[in-house]
PyMOL Python script that loads the backbone (N, CA, C, O; Angstrom):
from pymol import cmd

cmd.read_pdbstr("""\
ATOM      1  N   UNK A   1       4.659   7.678  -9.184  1.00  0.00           N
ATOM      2  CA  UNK A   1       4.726   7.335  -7.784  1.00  0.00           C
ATOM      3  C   UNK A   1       5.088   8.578  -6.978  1.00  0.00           C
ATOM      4  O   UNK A   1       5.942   9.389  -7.335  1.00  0.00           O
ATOM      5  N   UNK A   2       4.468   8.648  -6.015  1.00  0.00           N
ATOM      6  CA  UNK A   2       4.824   9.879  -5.070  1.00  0.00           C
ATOM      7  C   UNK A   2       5.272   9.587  -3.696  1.00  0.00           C
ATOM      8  O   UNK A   2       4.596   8.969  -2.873  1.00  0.00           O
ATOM      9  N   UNK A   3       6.535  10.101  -3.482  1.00  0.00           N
ATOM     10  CA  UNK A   3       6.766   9.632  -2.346  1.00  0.00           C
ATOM     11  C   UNK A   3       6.622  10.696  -1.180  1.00  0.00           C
ATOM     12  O   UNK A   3       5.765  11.574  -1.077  1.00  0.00           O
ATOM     13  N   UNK A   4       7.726  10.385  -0.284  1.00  0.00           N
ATOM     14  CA  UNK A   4       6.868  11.843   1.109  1.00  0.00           C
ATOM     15  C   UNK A   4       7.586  13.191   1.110  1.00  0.00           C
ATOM     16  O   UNK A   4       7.352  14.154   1.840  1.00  0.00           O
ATOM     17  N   UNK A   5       8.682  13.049  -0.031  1.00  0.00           N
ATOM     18  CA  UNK A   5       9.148  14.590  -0.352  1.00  0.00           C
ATOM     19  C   UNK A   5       7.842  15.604  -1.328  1.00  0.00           C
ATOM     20  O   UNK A   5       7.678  16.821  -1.245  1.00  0.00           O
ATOM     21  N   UNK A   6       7.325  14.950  -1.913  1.00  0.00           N
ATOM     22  CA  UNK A   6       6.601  14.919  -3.298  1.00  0.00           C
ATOM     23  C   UNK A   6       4.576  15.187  -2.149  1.00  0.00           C
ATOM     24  O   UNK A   6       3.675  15.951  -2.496  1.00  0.00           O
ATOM     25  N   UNK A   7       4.568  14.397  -1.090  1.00  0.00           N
ATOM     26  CA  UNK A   7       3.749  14.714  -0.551  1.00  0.00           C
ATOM     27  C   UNK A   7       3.137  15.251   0.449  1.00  0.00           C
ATOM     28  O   UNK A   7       1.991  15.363   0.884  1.00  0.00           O
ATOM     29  N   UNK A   8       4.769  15.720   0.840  1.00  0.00           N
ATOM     30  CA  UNK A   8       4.992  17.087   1.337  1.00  0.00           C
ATOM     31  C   UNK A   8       4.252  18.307   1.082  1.00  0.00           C
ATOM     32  O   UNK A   8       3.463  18.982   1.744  1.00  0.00           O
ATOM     33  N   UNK A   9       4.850  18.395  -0.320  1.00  0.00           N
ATOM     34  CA  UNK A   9       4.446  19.405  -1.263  1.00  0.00           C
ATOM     35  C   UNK A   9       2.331  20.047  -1.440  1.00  0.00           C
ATOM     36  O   UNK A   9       1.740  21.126  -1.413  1.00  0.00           O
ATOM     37  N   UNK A  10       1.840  18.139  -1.656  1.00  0.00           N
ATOM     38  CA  UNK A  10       0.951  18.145  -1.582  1.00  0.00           C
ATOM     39  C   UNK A  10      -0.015  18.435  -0.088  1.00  0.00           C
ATOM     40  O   UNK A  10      -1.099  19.008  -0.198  1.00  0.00           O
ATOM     41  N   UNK A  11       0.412  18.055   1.056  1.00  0.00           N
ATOM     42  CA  UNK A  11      -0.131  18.455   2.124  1.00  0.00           C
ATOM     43  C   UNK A  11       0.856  18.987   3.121  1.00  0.00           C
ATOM     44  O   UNK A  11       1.353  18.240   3.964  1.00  0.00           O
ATOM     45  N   UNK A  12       1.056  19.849   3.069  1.00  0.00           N
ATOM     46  CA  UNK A  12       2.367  20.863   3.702  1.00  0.00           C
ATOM     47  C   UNK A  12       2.002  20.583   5.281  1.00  0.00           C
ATOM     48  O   UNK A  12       3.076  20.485   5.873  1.00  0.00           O
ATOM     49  N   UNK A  13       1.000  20.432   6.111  1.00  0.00           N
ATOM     50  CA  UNK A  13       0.685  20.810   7.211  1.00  0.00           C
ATOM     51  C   UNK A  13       1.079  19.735   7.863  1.00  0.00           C
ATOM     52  O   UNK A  13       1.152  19.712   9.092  1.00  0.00           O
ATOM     53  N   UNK A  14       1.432  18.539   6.956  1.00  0.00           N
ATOM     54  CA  UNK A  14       1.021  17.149   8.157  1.00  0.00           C
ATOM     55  C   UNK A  14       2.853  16.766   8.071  1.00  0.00           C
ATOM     56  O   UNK A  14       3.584  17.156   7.161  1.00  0.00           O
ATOM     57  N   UNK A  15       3.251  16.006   9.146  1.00  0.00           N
ATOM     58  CA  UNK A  15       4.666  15.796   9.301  1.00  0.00           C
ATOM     59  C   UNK A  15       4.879  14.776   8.412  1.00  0.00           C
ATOM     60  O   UNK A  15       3.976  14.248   7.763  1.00  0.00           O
ATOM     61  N   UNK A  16       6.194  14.439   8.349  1.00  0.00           N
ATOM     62  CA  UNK A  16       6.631  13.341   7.233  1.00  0.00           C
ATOM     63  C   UNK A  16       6.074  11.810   8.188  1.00  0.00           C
ATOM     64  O   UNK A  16       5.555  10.818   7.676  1.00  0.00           O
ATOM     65  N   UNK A  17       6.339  11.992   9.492  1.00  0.00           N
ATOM     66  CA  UNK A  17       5.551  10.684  10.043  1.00  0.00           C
ATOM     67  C   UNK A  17       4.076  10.187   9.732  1.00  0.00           C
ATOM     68  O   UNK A  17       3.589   9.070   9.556  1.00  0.00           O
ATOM     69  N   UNK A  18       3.550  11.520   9.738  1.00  0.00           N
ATOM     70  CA  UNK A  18       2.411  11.025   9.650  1.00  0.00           C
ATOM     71  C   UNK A  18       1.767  10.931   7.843  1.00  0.00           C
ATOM     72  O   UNK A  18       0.602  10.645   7.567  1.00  0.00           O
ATOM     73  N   UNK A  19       2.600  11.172   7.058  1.00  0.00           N
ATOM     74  CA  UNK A  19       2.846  10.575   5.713  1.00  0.00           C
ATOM     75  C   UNK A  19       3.448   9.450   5.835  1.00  0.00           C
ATOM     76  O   UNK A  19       2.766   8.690   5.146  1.00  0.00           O
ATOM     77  N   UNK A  20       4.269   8.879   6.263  1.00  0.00           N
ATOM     78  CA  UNK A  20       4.738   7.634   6.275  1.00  0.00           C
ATOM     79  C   UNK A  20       3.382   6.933   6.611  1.00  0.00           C
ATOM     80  O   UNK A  20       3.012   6.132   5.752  1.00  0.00           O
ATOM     81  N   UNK A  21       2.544   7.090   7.738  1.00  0.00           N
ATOM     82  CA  UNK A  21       1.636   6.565   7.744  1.00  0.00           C
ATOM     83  C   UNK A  21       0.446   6.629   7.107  1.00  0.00           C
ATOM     84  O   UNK A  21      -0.354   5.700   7.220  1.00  0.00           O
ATOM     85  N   UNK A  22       0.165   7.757   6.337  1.00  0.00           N
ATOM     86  CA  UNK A  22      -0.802   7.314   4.940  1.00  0.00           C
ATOM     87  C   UNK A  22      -0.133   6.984   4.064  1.00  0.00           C
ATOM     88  O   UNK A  22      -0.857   6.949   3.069  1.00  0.00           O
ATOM     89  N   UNK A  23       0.836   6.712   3.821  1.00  0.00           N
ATOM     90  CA  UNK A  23       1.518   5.668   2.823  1.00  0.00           C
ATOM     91  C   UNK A  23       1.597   4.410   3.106  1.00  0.00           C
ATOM     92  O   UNK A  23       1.465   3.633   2.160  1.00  0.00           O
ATOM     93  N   UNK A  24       1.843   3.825   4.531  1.00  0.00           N
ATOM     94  CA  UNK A  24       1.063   2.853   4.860  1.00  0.00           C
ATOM     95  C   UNK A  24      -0.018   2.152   4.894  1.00  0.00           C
ATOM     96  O   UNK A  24      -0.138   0.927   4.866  1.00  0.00           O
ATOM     97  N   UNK A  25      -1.140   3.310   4.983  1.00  0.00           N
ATOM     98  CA  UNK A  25      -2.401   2.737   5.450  1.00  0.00           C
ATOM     99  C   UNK A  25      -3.091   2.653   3.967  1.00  0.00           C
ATOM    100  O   UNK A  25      -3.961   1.806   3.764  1.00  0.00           O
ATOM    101  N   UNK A  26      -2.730   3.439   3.070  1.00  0.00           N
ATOM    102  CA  UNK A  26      -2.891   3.228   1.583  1.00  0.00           C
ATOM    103  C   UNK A  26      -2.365   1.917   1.231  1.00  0.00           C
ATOM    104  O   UNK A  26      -3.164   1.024   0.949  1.00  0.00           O
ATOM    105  N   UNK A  27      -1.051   1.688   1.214  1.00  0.00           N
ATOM    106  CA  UNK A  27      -1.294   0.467   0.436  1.00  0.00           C
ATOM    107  C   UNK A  27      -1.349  -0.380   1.342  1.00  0.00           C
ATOM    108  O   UNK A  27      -0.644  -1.311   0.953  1.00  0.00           O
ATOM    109  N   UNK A  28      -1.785  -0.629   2.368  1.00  0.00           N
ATOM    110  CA  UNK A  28      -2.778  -1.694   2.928  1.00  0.00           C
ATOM    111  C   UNK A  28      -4.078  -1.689   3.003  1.00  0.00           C
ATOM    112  O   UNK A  28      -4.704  -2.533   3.644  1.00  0.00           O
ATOM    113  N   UNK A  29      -4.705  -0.567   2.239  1.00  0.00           N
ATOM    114  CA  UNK A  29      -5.919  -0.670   1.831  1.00  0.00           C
ATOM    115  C   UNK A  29      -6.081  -1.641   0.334  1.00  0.00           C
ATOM    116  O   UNK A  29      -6.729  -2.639   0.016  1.00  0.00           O
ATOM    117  N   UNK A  30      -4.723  -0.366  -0.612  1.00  0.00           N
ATOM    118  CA  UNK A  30      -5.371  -1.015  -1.870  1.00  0.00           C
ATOM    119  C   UNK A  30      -4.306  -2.727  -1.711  1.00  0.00           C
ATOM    120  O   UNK A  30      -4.259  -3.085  -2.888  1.00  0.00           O
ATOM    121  N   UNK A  31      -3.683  -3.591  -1.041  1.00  0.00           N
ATOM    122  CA  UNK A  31      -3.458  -4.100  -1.115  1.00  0.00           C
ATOM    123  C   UNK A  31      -1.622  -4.088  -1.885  1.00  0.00           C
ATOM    124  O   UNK A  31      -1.378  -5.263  -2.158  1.00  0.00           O
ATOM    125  N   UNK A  32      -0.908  -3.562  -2.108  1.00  0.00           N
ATOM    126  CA  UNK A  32      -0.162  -2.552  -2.563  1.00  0.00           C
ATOM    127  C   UNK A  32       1.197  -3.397  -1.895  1.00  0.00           C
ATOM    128  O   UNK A  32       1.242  -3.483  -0.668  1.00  0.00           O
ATOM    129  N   UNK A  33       2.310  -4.022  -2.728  1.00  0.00           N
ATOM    130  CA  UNK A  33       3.416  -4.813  -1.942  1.00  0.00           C
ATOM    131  C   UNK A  33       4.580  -4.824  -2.205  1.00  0.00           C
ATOM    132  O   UNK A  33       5.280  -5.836  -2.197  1.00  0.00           O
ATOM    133  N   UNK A  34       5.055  -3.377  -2.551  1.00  0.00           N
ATOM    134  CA  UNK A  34       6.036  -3.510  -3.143  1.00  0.00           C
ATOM    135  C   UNK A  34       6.756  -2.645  -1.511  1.00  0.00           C
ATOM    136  O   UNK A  34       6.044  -2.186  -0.618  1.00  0.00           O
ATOM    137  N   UNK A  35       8.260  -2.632  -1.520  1.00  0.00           N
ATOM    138  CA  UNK A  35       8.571  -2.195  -0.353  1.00  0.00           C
ATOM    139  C   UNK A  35       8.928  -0.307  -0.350  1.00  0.00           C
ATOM    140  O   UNK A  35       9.170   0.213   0.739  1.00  0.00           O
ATOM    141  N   UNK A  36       8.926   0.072  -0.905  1.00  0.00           N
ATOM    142  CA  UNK A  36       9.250   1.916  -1.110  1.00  0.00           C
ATOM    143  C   UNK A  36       8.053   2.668  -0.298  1.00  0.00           C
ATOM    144  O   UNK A  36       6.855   2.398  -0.379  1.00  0.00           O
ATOM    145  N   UNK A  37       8.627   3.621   0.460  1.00  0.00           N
ATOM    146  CA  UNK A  37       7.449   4.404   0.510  1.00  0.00           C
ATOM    147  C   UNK A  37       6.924   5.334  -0.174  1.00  0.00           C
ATOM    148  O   UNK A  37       6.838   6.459   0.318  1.00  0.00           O
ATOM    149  N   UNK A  38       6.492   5.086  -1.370  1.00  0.00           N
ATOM    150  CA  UNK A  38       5.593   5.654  -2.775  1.00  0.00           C
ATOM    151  C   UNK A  38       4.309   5.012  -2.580  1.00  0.00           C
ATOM    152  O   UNK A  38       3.884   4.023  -1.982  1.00  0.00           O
ATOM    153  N   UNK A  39       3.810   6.023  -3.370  1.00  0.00           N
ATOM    154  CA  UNK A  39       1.694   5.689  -3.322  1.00  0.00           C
ATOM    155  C   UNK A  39       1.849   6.167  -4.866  1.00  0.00           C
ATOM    156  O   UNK A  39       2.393   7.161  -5.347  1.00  0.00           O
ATOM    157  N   UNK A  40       1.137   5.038  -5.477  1.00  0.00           N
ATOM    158  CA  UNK A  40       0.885   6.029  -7.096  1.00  0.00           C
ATOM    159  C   UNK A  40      -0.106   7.019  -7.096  1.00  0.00           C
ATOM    160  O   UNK A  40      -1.105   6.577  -6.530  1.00  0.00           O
ATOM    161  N   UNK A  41      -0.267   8.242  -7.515  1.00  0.00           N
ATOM    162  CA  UNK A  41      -0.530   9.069  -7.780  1.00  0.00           C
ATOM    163  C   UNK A  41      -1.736   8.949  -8.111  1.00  0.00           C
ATOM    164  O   UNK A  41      -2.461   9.855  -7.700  1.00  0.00           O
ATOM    165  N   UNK A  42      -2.354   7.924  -8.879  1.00  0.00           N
ATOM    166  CA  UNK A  42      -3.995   7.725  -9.017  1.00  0.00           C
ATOM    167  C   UNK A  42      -4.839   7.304  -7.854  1.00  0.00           C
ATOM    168  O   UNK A  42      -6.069   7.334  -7.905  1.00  0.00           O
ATOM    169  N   UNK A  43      -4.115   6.882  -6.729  1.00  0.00           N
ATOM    170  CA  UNK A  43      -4.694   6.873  -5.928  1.00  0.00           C
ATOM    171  C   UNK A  43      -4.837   7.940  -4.814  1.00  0.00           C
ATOM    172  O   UNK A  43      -5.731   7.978  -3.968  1.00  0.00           O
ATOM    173  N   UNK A  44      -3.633   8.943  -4.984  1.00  0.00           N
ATOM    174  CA  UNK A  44      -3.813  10.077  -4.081  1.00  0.00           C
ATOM    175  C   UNK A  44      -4.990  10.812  -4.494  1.00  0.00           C
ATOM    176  O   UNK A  44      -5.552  11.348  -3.539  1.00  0.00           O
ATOM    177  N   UNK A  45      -5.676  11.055  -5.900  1.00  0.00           N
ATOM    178  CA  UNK A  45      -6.625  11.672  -6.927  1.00  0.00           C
ATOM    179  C   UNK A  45      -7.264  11.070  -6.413  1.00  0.00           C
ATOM    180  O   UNK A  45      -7.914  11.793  -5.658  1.00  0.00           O
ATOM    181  N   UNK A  46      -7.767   9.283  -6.236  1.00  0.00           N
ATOM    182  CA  UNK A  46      -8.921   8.980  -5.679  1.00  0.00           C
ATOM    183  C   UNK A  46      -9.482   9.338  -4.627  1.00  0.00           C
ATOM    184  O   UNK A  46     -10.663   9.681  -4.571  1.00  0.00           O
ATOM    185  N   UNK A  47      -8.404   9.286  -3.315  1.00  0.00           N
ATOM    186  CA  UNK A  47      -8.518   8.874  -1.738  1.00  0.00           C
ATOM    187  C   UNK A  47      -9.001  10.732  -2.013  1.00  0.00           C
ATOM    188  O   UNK A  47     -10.219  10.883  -1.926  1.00  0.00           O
ATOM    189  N   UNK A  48      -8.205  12.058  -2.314  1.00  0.00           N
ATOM    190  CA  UNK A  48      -8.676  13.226  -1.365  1.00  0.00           C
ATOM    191  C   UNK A  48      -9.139  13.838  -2.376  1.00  0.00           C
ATOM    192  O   UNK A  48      -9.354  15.026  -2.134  1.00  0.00           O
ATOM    193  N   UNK A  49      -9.438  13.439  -3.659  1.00  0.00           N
ATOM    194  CA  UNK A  49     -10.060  14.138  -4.272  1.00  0.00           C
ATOM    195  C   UNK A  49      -9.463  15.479  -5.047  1.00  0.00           C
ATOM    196  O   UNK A  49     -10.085  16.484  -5.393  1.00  0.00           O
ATOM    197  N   UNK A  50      -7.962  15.151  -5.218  1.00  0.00           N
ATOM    198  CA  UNK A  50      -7.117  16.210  -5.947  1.00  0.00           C
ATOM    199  C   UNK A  50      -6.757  15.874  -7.187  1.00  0.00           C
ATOM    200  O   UNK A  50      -6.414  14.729  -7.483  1.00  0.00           O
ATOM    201  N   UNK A  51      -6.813  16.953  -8.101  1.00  0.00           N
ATOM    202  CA  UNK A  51      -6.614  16.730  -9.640  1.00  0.00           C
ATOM    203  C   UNK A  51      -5.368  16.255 -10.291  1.00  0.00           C
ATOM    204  O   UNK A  51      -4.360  16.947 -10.146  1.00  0.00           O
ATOM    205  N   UNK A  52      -5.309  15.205 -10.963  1.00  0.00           N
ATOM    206  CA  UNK A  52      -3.380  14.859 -11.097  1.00  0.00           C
ATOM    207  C   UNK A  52      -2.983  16.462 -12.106  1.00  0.00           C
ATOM    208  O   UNK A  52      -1.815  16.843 -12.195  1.00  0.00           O
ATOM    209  N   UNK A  53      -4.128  17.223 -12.772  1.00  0.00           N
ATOM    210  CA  UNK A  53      -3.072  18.025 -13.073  1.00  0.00           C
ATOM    211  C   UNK A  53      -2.649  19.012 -11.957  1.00  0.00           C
ATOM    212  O   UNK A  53      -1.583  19.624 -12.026  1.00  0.00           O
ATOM    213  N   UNK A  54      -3.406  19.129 -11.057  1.00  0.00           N
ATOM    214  CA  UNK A  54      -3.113  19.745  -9.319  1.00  0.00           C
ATOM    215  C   UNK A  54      -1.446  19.079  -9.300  1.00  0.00           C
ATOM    216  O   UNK A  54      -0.472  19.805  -9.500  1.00  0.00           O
ATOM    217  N   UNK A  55      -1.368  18.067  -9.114  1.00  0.00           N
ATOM    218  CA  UNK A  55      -0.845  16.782  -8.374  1.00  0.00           C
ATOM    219  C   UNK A  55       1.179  17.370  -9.434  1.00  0.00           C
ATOM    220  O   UNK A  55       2.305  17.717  -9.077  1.00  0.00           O
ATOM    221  N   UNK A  56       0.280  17.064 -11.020  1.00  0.00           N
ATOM    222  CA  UNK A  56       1.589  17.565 -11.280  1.00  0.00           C
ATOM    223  C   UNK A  56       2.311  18.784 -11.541  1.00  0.00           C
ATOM    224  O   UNK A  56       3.517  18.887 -11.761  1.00  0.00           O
ATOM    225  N   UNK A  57       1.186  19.972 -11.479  1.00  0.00           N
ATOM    226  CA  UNK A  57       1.834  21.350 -11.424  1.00  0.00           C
ATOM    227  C   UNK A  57       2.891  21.674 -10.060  1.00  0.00           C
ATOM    228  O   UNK A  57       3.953  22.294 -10.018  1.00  0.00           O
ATOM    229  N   UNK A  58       2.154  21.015  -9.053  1.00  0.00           N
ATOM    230  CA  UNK A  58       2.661  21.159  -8.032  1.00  0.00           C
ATOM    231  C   UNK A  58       4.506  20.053  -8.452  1.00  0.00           C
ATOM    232  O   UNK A  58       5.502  20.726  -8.188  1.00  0.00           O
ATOM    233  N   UNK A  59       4.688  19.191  -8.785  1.00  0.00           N
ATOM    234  CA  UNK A  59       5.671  18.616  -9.002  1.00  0.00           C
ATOM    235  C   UNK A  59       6.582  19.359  -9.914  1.00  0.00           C
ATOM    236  O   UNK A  59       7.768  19.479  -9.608  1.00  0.00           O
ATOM    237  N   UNK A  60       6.002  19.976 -11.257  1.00  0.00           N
ATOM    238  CA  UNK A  60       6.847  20.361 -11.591  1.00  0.00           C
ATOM    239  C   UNK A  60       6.921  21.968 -11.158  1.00  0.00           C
ATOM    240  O   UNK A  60       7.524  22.560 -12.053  1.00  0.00           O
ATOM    241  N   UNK A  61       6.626  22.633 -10.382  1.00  0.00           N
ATOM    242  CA  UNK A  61       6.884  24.000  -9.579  1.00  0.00           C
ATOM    243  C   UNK A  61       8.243  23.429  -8.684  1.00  0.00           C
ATOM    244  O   UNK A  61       9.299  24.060  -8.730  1.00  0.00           O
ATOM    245  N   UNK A  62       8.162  22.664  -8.187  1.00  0.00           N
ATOM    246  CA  UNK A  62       9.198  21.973  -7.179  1.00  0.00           C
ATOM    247  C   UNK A  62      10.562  22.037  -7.956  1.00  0.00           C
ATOM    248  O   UNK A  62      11.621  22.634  -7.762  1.00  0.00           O
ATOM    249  N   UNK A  63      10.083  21.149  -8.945  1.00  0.00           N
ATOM    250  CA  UNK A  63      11.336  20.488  -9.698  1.00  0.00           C
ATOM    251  C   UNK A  63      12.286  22.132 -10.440  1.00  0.00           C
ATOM    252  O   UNK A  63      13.482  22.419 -10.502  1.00  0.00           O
ATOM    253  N   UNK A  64      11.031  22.855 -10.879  1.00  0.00           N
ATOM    254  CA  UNK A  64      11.731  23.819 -11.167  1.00  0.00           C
ATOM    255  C   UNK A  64      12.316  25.282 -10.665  1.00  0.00           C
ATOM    256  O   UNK A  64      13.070  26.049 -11.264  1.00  0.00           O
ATOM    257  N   UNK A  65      11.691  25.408  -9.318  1.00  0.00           N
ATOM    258  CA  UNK A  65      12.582  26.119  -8.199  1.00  0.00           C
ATOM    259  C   UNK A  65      13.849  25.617  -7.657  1.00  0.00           C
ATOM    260  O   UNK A  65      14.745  26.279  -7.133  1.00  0.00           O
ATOM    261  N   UNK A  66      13.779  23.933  -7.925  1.00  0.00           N
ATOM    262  CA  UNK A  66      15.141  23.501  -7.356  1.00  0.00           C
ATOM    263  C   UNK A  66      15.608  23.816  -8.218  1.00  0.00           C
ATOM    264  O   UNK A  66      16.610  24.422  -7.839  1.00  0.00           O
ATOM    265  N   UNK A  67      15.552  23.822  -9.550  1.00  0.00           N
ATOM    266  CA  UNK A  67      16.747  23.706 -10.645  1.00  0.00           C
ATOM    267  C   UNK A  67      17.398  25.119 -10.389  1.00  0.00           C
ATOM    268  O   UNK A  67      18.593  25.346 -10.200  1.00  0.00           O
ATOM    269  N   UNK A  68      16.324  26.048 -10.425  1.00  0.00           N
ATOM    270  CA  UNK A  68      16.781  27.636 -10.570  1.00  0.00           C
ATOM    271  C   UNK A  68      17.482  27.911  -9.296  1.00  0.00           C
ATOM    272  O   UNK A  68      18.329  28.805  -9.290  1.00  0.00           O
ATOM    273  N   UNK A  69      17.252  27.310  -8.321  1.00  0.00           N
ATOM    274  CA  UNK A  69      18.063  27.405  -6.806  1.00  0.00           C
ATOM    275  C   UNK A  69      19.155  27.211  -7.229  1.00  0.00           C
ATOM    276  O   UNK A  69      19.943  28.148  -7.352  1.00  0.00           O
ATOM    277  N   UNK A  70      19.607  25.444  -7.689  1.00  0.00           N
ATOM    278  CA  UNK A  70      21.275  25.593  -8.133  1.00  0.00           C
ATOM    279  C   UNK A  70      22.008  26.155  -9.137  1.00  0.00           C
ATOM    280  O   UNK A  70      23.166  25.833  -9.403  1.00  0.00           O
ATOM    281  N   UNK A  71      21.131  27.291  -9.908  1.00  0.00           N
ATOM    282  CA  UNK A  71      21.759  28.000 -10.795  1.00  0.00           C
ATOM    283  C   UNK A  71      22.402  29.324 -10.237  1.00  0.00           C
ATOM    284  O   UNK A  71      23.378  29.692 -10.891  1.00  0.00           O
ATOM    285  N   UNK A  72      22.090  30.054  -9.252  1.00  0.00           N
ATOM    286  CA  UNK A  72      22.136  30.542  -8.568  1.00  0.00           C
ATOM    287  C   UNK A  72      23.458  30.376  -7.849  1.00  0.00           C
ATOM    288  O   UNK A  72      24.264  31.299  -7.731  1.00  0.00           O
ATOM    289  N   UNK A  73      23.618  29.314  -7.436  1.00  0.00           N
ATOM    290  CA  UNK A  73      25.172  29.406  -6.722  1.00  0.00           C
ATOM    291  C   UNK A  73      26.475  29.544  -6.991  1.00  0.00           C
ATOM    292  O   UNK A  73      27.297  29.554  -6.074  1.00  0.00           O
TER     293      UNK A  73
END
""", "prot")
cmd.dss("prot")
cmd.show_as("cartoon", "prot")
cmd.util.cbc("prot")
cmd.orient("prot")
């Protein structure tokens, strides 16, 4: 599941509002009812056409600049 920190990452340019609202408009497409604002990940691959291994290099680059950030302090 990706939520709007995570799809951030993936589309840097657009604000977190207007991720809130393709996280909306996604799962009221695919029908989608759970209450979080997460989109699973197979559907971000469907809708723009990005590779989940795109999808998770980019996740774990994140995960592992944060780690090395709090080693650092």
């Amino acid at each position: 599941m990706l939520n709007v920190k995570i799809l951030s990452l993936i589309f840097p340019e657009r604000t977190n509002n207007t991720l809130y609202a393709m996280i909306r408009n996604l799962k009221d497409k695919y029908n989608l009812k759970y209450k979080t604002a997460e989109i699973p990940i197979d559907i971000i691959v469907k809708e723009y056409g990005i590779s989940f291994e795109s999808i998770t290099a980019l996740i774990l680059a994140f995960r592992k600049e944060k780690d090395d950030s709090s080693k650092v302090a």
